[in-house]
matplotlib code that plots the C-alpha trace (Angstrom):
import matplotlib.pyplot as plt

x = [217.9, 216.1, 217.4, 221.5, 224.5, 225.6, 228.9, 229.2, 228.6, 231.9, 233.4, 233.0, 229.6, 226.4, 224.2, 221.4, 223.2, 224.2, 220.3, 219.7, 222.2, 221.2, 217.6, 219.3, 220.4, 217.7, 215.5, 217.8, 218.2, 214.6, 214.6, 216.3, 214.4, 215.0, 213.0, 211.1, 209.9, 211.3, 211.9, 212.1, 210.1, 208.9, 211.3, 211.7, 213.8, 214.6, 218.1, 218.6, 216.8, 215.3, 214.6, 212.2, 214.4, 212.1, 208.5, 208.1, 211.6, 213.6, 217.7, 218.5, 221.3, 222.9, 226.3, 228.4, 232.2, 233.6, 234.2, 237.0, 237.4, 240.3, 242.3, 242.7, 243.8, 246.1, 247.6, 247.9, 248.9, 246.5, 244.4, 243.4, 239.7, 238.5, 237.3, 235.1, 233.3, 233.1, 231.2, 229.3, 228.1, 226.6, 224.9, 223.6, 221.5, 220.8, 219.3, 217.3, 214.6, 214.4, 217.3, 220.0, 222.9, 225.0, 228.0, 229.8, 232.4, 234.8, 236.4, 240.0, 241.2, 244.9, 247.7, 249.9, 249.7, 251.6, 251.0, 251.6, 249.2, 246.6, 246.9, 246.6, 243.3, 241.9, 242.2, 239.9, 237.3, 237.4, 237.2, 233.6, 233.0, 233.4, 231.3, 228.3, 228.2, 229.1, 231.6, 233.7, 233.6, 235.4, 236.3, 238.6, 241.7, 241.8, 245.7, 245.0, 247.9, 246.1, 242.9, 243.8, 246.2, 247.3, 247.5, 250.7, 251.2, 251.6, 249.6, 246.2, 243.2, 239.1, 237.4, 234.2, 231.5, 228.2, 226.1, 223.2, 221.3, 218.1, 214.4, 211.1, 208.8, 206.4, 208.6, 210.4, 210.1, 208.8, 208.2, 204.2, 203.3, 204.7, 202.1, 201.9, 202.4, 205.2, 208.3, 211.5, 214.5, 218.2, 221.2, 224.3, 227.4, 230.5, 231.3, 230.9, 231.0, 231.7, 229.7, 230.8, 234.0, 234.4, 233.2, 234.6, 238.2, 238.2, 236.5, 239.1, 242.2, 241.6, 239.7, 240.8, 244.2, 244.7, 247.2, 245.9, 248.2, 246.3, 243.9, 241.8, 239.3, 236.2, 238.2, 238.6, 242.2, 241.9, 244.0, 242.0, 243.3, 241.8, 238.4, 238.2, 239.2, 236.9, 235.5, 231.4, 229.2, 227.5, 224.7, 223.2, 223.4, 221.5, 218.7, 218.3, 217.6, 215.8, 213.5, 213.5, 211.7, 208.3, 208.5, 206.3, 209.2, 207.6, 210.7, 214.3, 216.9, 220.6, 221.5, 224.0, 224.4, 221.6, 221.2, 218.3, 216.6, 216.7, 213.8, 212.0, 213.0, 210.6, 207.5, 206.8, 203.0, 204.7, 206.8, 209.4, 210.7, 213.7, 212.8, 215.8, 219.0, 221.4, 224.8, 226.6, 230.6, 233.2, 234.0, 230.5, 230.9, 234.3, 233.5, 230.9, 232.9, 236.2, 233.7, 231.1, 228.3, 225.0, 222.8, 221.1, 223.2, 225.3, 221.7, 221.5, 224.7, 225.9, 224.3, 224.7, 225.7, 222.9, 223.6, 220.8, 216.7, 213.7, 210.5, 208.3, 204.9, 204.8, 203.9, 206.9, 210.0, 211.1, 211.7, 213.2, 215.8, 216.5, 217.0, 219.6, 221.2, 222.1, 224.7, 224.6, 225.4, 223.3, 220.5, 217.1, 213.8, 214.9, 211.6, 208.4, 206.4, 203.9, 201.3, 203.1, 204.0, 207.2, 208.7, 211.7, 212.3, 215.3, 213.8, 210.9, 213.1, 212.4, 215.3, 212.7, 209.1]
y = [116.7, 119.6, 122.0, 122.4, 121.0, 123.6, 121.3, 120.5, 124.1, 124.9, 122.3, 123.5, 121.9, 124.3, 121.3, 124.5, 125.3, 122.2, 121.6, 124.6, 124.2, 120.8, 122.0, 124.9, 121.6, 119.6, 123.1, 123.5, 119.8, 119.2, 121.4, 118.7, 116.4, 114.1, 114.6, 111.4, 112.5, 111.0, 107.7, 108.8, 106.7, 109.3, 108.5, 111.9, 112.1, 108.2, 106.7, 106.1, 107.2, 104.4, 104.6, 102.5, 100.9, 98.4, 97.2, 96.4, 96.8, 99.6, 100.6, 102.0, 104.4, 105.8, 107.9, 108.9, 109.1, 108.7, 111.9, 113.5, 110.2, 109.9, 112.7, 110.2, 107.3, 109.7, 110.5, 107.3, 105.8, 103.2, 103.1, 99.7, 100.1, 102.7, 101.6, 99.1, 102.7, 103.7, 100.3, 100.3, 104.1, 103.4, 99.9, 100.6, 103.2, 101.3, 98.2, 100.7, 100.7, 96.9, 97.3, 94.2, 95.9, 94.9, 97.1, 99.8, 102.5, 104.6, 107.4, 109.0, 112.1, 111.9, 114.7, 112.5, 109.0, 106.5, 103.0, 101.4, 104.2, 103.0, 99.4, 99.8, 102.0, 99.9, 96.7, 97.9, 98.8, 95.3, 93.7, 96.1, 94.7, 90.9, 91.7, 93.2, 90.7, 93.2, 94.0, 97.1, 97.2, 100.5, 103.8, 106.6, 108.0, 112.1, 113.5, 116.7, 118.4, 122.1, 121.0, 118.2, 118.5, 115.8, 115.1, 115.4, 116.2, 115.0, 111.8, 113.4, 111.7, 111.4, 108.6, 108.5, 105.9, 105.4, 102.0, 100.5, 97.9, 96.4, 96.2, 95.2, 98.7, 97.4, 95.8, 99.3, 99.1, 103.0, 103.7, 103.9, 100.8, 102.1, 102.4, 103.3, 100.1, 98.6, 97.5, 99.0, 96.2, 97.4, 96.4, 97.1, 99.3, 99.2, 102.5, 106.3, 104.4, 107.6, 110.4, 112.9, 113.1, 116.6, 116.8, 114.0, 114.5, 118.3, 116.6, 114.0, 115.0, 119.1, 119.6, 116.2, 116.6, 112.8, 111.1, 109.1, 106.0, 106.8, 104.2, 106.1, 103.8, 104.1, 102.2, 99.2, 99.0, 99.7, 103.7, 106.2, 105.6, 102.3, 103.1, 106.4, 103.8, 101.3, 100.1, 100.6, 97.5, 96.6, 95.5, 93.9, 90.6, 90.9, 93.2, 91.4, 87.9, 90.0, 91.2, 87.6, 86.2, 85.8, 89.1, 92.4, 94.8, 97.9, 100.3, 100.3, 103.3, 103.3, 105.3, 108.0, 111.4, 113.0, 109.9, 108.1, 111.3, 109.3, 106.8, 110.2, 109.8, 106.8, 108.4, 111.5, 111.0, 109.2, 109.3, 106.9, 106.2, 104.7, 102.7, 100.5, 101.6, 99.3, 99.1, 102.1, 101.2, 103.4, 106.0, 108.2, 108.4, 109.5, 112.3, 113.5, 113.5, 115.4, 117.5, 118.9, 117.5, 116.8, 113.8, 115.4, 116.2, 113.1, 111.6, 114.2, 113.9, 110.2, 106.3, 105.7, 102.2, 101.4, 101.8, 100.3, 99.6, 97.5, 98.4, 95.3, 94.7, 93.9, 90.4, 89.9, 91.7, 88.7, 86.5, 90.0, 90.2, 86.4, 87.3, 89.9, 88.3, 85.9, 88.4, 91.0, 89.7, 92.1, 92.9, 93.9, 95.1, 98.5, 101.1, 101.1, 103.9, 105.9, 108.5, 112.0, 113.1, 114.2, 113.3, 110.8, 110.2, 108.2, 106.6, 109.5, 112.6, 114.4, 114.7, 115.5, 116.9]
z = [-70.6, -68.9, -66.7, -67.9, -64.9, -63.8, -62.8, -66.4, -67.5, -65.1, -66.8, -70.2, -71.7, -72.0, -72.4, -72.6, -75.9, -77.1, -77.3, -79.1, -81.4, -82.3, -83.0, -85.1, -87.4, -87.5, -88.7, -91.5, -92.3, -92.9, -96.3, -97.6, -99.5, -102.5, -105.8, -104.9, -101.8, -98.3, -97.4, -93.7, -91.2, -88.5, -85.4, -83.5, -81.1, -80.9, -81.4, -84.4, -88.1, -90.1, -94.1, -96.0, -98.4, -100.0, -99.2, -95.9, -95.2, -93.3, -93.1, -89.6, -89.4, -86.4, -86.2, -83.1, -81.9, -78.6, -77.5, -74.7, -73.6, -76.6, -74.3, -71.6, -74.4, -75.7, -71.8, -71.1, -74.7, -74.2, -77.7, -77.7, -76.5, -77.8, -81.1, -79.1, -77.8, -81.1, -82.0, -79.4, -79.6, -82.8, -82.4, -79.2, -80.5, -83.5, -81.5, -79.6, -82.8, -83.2, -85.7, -86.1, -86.6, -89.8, -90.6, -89.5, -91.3, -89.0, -90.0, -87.7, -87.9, -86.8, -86.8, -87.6, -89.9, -87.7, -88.8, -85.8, -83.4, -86.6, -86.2, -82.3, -82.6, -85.6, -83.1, -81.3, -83.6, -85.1, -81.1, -81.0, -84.4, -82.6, -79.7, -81.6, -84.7, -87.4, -90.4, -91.1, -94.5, -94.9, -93.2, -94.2, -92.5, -92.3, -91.6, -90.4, -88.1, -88.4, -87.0, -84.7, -81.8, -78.9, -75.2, -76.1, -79.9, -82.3, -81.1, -81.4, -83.1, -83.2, -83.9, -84.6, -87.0, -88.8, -88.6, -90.4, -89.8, -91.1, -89.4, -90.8, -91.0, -88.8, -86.2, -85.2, -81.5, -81.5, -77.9, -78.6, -76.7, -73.8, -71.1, -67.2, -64.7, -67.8, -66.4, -66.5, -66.8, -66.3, -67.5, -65.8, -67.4, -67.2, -65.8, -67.2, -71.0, -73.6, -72.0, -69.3, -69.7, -69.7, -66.4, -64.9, -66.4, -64.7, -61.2, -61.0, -62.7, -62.1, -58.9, -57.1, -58.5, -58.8, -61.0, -63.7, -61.8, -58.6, -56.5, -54.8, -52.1, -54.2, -57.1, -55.4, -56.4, -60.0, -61.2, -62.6, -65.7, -65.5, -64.3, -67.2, -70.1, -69.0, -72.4, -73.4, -72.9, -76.2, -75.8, -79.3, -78.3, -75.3, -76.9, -79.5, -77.5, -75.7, -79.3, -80.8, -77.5, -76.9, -74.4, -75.6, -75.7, -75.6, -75.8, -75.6, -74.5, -74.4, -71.4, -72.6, -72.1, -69.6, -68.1, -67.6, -69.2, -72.4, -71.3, -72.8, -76.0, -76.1, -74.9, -74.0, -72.6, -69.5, -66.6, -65.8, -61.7, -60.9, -57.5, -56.9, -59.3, -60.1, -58.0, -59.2, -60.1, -58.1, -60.8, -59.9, -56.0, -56.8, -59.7, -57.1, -54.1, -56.3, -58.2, -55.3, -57.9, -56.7, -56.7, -58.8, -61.3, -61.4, -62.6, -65.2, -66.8, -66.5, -66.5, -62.9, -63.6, -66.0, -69.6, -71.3, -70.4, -71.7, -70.9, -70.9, -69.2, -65.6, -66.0, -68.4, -66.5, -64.6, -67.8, -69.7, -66.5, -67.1, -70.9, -70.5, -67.8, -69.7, -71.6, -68.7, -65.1, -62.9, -65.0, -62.6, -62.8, -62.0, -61.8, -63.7, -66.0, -64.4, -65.7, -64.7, -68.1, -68.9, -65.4, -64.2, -61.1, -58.8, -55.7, -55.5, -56.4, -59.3, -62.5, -64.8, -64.9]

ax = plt.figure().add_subplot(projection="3d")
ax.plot(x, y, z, "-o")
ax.set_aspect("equal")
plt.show()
């Protein structure tokens, strides 16, 4: 994501080392190779990893959890939604290679096995499972008291998933096609989604001092509470309307942590500007304004009220908006891809590059 926030270093998150430390994985994790040589399809750097499984045929994986946003669950005892972020974490990304999600298995870490705190987190995860057309066919339940501790204990859990999902080798949407003068189509989100919350918990809750039952004006009436356990979008049914049509879809990027950063993880050999972003939802103004975080940053760290893009070719981004409007109210042509390498830019100033 470039240069590291320094708001969300203050807060707790060297995104600097993060990056380093996730290279420091990947080095080691390449030694290992099975006796019949990989079955790895060459993604780097895209959402999710893809394996040929059979002639032709690839098995997309993706894994991710839902991060600090569980401490405001756990605050509020509201559980309920957050196994749709789970869900949608992981198929989000998977959808992002041309990949129909399938299944999904969970795994939470509690510090204590309560049945009914379970059954309350478990509903969610099957309501995600509804909304993005998939099965949970299993998942294992971790009670660990020394390494896990609440907000309050003993009520502390993580929760966190792996997805598959099938694709057809050569219809992985790679990112390859994309080309300066393409189209970039947003889709709304539904707030800060799982990413951030380090920094905006401490901006709101710390440095605004705000109750999680408070209304500020920016919230239009809803509490903080509300706006921080906002559930994630999913968004395979619309991407995958969006795949089946008769639209070139030249790349797609779930719009997590770094913002709209990730459109590089598609191609690198472009640039990517932002002319007219989506309405942004109360919850970033007020982080900003609480936190003393730049324009700047708040692009570099959260969605900004779009959590997932197509890129299409110009002639095409009308019919891709109507497509995922269809499942997203809202969705726009948003930017386009230009030729300075490397760079992303919101209405001409630079976040990238």
């Amino acid at each position: 994501m470039g240069a590291m926030s320094e708001a969300y270093a203050a807060a707790g998150v060297d995104t600097d080392q993060s990056d380093k430390a996730v290279a420091a994985i990947v080095g080691e994790l390449k030694s290992a190779k099975p006796d019949g040589g990989s079955r790895v399809v060459p993604l780097p750097g895209h959402y999710a990893s893809v394996l040929t499984v059979a002639p032709g045929l690839g098995l997309a994986i993706a894994t991710d959890g839902v991060g600090s946003k569980l401490i405001v669950a756990e605050q509020t005892d509201r559980i309920e939604t957050v196994g749709i972020d789970c869900v949608a974490m992981n198929v989000n990304d998977l959808v992002c290679v041309g990949a129909e999600p399938i299944a999904m298995v969970d795994y939470i870490a509690v510090e204590e096995s309560d049945p009914a705190r379970l059954g309350r987190i478990a509903a969610g995860i099957a309501e995600g499972a509804r909304q993005a057309n998939i099965e949970i066919p299993g998942g294992e339940v971790a009670v660990l008291p020394e390494l896990i501790r609440g907000h309050p204990s003993p009520q502390g859990f993580d929760l966190c998933g792996a997805a598959v999902g099938t694709v057809a080798i050569a219809d992985i949407i790679t990112g390859d096609a994309i080309a300066p003068g393409d189209a970039l189509v947003g889709v709304p989100s539904s707030g800060l989604h799982s990413n951030g919350y380090t920094l905006a918990r401490r901006a709101v809750l710390e440095q605004g001092g705000l109750a999680l039952d408070a209304t500020p004006e920016e919230l239009g009436g809803a509490t903080v509470a509300d706006a921080l356990l906002e559930p994630t979008l999913i968004y395979v049914r619309a991407a995958l309307a969006l795949i089946r049509s008769d639209v070139d879809v030249h790349g797609l990027a779930h719009i997590t942590g770094g913002g709209v950063a990730n459109l590089l993880r598609l191609g690198k050999d472009v640039g990517y500007a932002i002319d007219t972003p989506l309405p942004v939802p109360g919850i970033f103004p007020l982080v900003q304004r609480l936190g003393n975080v730049t324009e700047r940053e708040m692009w570099e760290v959260f969605n900004m009220g779009c959590g997932f893009i197509a890129t299409v070719p110009a002639d095409q981004a009308e019919q891709a908006a109507a497509i995922l409007a269809e499942h997203h109210e809202g969705a726009a042509v948003i930017g386009r891809v230009t030729a300075d390498t490397g760079s992303v830019t919101v209405r001409g100033d630079s976040i990238l590059g």
